[in-house]
N, C-alpha and C positions, 0 to 999 in steps of 0.2 A: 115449931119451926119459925124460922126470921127469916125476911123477907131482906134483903140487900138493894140499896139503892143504888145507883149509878158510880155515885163519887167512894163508895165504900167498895163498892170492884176496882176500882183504879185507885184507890188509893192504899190495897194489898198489892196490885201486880206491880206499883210503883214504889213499893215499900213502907210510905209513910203510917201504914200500920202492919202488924206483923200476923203472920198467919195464923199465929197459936190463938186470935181472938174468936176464930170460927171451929179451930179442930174440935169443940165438944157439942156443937149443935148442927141440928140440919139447915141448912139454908135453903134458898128460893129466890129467883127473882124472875119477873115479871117479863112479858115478850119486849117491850120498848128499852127495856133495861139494857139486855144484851147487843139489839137495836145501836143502842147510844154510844156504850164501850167500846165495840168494835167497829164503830162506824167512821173511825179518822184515819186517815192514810197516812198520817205520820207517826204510827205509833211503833214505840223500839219495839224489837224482835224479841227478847227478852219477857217482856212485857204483855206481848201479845201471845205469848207460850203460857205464861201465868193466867191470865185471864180467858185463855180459851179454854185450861184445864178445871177453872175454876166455873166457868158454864157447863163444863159435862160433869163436873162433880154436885151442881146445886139441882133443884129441882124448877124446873121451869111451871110456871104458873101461869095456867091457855087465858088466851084472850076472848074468856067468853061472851057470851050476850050481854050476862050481867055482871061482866068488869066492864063493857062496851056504855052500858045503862047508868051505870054509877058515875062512869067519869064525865060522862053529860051532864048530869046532876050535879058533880062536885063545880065544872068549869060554867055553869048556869050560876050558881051559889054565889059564887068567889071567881073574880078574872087568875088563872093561872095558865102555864104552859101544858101542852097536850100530855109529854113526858111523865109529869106529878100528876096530873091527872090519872093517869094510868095506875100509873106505880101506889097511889095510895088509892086508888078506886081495887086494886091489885090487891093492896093491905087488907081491906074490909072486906070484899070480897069472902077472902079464905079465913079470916078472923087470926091476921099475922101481926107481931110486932116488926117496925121497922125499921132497920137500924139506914140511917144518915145522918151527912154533917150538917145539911140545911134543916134544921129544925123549924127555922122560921117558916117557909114553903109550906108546912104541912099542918102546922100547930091551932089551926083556924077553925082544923077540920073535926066534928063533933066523932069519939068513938076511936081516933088515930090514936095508936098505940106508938110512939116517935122513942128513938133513944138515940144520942149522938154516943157513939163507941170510943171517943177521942177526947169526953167529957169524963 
């Protein structure tokens, strides 16, 4: 399974990459993930149909104690925002690759499994 970051949900419902990248794997993303996607009021209708289908078809990955544990650790480690914290506390966690454009964000992190898909 692979883990989807933020900018890799928006950037299928917004076309800039094409859907056929994910039709042969399972996907996954993280509670702050869906969190973040859906969280702006301006986003096209279009857009928000794509991206709601694409959170009921991935598998959501719980926010548990010890994603809660790790991402303390990760943002003690390394100053980063709460989001990546999660999201790659999220990755190791379940022993995920994860696919985003910000490589740099995560690249620090000892064990992170990172792929940019636009690479």
């Amino acid at each position: 399974m692979t883990l989807l970051d933020t900018n890799i949900f928006i950037y299928i419902a917004n076309g800039t990459l094409p859907t056929e990248i994910i039709a042969k794997t399972d996907i996954g993303h993280a509670s702050i993930t869906k969190i973040e996607a859906l969280g702006f009021s301006t986003i096209p209708a279009n857009e928000l149909l794509i991206l709601s289908s694409l959170f009921n078809e991935s598998y959501n990955m719980p926010l548990t104690d010890a994603v809660v544990d790790r991402a303390v650790q990760l943002r003690q480690a390394k100053r980063m925002n709460l989001g990546d914290a999660i999201i790659a506390a999220t990755a190791l966690e379940y022993d995920l690759e994860l696919w985003t454009v910000n490589i740099e964000d995560f690249k620090h992190i000892e064990g992170m499994k990172v792929v940019n898909p636009l690479q």
